[in-house]
N, C-alpha and C positions, 0 to 999 in steps of 0.2 A: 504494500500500500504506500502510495506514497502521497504525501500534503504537500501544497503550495498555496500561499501568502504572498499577496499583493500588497506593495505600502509605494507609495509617491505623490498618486495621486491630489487634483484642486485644481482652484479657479487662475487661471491663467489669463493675459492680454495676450491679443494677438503678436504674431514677433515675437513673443517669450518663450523661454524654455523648463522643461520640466524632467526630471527623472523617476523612473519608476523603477520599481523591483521587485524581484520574487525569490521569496525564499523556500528550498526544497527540505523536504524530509528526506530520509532514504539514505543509506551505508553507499549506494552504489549509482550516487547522484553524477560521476563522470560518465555514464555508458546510456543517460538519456538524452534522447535528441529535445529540445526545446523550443517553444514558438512565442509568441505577442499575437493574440488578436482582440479583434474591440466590436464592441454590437453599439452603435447609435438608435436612438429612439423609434422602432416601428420598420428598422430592418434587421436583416439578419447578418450575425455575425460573421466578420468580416478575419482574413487574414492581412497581418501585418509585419512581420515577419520571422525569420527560422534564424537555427542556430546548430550546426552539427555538435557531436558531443565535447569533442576539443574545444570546439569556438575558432579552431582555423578557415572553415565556412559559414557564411552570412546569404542570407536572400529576403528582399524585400520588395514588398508589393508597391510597382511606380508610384502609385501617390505618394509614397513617404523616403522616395529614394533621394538619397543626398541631406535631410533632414533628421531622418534616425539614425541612431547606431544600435544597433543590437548586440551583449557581451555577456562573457560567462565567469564566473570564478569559480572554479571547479575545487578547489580548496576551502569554499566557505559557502559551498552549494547553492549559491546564488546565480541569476540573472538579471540583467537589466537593461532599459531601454530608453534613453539619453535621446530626448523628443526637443528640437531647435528649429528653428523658424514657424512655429507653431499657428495655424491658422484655424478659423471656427469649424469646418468642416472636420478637424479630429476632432472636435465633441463626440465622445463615448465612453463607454466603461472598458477598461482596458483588462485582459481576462491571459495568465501566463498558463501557458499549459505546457506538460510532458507524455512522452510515445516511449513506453520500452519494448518497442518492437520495429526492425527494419529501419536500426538507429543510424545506421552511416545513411540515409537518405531522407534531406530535407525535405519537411512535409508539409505543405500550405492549403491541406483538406483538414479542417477541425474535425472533420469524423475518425483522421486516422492519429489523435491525441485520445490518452484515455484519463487523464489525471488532469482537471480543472482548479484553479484558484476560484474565489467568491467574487473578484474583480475589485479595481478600484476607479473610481469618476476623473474622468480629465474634463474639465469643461474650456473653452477657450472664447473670450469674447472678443469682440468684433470692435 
């Protein structure tokens, strides 16, 4: 079983930056692949980006390319996602999940994460 904890999260202006993080349970938190996704109001969860289990690969969904960084610390079993130039349309609840399955390939289908955080609010005003 494994748990993830979102903390970063709030109310941001546009142009500003914000960080976010997840923290994992789990002895054998190096051999999961990791993602960022985020559900805005009245659509459906969206991907944002992956993390191979090193953190030597990244992939991110064009809206947010050049603006996030996606990173891991495999020693303090964390992830995080370092959000800059931040505009209204990321308003959503941003949701860290893990896949212990078919780990050496980044995965940008939330069906194929089985371990969810409860999410935390990014809101960003205009």
């Amino acid at each position: 079983q494994v748990q993830l904890a979102e903390s970063g999260g709030g109310l941001v202006q546009a142009g500003g930056s914000l960080r976010l993080s997840c923290a994992a349970s789990g002895r054998t938190f190096s051999s999961y692949s990791m993602g960022w996704f985020r559900q805005a109001p009245g659509k459906e969860r969206e991907y944002v980006a992956a993390i191979s289990t090193s953190g030597m690969r990244t992939t991110y969904t064009d809206s947010v390319k050049g603006r996030f960084t996606i990173s891991r610390d495999n020693a303090k079993n964390t992830i995080a996602l370092q959000m800059n130039s931040l505009k209204p349309e990321d308003t959503a609840i941003y949701y860290c999940a893990a896949s212990t399955q078919s780990v050496f390939r980044l995965k940008t289908n939330p069906t194929e994460y089985e371990y969810w955080g409860q999410g935390t609010q990014v809101t960003v005003s205009s």
